[in-house]
C-alpha positions as CSV (number, residue, x, y, z in Angstrom):
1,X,11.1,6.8,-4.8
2,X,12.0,3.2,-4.4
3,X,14.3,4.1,-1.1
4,X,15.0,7.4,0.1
5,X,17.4,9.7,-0.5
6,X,19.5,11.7,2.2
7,X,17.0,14.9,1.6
8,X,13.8,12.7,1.4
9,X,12.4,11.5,5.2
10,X,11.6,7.5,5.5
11,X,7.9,8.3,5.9
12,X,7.4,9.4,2.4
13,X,9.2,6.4,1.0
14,X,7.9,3.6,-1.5
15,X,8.9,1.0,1.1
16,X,7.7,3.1,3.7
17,X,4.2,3.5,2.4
18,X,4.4,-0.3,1.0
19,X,4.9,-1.8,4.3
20,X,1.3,0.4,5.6
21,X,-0.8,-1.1,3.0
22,X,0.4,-4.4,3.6
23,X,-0.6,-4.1,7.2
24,X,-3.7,-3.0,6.4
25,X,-4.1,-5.9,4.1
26,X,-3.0,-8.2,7.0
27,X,-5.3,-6.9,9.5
28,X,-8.5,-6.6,6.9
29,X,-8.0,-9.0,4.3
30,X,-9.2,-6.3,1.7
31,X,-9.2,-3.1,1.0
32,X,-10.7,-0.1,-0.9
33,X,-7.8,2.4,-1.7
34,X,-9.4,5.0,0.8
35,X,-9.5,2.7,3.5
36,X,-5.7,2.4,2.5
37,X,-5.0,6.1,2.3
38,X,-7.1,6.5,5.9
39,X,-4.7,3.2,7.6
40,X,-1.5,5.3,6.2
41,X,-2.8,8.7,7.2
42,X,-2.2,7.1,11.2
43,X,1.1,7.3,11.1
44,X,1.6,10.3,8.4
45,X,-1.0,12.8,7.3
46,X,1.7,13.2,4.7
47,X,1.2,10.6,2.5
48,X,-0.8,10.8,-0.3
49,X,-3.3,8.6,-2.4
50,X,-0.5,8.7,-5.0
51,X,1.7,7.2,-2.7
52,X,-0.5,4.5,-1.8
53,X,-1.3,3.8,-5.7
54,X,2.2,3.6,-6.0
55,X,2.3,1.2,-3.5
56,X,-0.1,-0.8,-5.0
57,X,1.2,-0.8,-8.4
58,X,4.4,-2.1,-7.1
59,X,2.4,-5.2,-4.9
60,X,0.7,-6.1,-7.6
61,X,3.7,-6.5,-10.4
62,X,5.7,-8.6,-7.9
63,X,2.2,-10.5,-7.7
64,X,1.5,-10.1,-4.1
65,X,-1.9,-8.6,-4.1
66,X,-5.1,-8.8,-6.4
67,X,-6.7,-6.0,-7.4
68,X,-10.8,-6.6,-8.0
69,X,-12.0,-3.8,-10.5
70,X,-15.5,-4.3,-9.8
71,X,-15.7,-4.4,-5.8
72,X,-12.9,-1.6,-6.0
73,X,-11.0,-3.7,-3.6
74,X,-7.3,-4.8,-3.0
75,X,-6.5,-8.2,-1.2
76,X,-3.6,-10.1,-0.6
77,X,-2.6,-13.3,-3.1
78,X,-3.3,-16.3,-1.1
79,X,-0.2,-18.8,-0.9
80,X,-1.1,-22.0,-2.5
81,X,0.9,-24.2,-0.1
């Protein structure tokens, strides 16, 4: 769920759970998706590695983060200023 619904806490939210892997991506530079889950997990024990896939899938078709198949990693897209 894009945005959460009156019956759905904020926590479980796709923006919610977005803006955790981000600052994760911020503070590491890169990622494995259980160092993701484990950075979300301090603030909700709730969410879940779906979530944060969801997350991810969402980042990466508005082309804000790279995903490297063969490390296993996720990083942010670098601004080409």
């Amino acid at each position: 769920m894009l945005t959460p619904t009156r019956f759905m806490q904020l926590d479980y939210s796709l923006l919610a759970v977005t803006s955790h892997v981000i600052s994760c991506l911020l503070e590491r530079q890169e990622s494995s998706l259980e160092e993701l889950l484990r950075y979300a997990h301090l603030s909700s024990k709730e969410i879940r590695e779906a979530d944060i896939l969801l997350a991810i899938t969402f980042l990466y078709a508005t082309g804000k983060v790279e995903v490297d198949i063969l490390r296993a990693s996720i990083s942010l897209v670098k601004k080409n200023d």
